[in-house]
N, C-alpha and C positions, 0 to 999 in steps of 0.2 A: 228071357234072354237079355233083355236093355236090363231088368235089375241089376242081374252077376255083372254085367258089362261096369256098371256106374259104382256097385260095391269094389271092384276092381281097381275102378282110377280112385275112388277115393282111401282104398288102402293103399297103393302106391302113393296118393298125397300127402297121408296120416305117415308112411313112412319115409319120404320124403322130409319133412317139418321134424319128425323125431331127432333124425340125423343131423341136419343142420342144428338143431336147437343141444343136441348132448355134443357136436365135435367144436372146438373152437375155429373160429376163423384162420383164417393165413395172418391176418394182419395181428392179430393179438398176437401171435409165434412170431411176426419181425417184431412186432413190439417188446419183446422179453431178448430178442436176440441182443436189441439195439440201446438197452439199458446197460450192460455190457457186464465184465466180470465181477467179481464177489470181491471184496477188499480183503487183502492178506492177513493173516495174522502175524501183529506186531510184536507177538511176544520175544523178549532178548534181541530184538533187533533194534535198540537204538542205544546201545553201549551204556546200559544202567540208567538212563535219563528216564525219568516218568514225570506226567502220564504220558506213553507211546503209543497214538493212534493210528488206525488207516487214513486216510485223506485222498482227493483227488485234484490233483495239482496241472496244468497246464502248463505246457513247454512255445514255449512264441517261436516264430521263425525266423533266427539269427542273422541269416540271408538279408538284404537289403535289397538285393535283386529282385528277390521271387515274395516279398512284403506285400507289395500292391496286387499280382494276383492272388495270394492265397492271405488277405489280412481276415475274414474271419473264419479260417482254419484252424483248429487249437488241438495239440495233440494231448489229451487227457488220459494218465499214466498215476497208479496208484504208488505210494510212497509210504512210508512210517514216517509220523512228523512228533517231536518232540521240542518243545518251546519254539524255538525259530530255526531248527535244523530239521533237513532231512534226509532221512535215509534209506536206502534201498531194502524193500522187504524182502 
């Protein structure tokens, strides 16, 4: 009876361990969320200029009011950039 008992917990541990070890965590899934979207593709979007990459560009906050609370806030926005221009994908 203690045998089955103890083969018992130790299959519920053995699959316990399984499942943790094949599911990912939560944290690796925020962590894929929060690398954020895929970069557009650039093609014909920068009026004939090559090479036309993706990029990830930073927009500041033009406000001088709301500077001091939000200075390292940076809204990060994908773009087509072609020499020194950019342009909207």
């Amino acid at each position: 009876m203690a045998l089955s008992s103890w083969i018992c917990s130790l299959g519920l541990t053995l699959a316990l361990l399984l499942s943790l070890a094949f599911h990912p965590s939560q944290s690796v899934n925020i962590g894929r969320q929060m690398i954020g979207s895929r970069p557009p593709g650039c093609v014909n979007k920068c009026m004939n200029c090559e090479p036309c990459k993706a990029s990830l560009v930073t927009q500041k906050n033009r406000d001088a009011s709301k500077r001091d609370a939000d200075d390292n806030y940076y809204l990060l926005s994908w773009k087509c950039t072609c020499r020194d221009h950019l342009f909207q994908p």
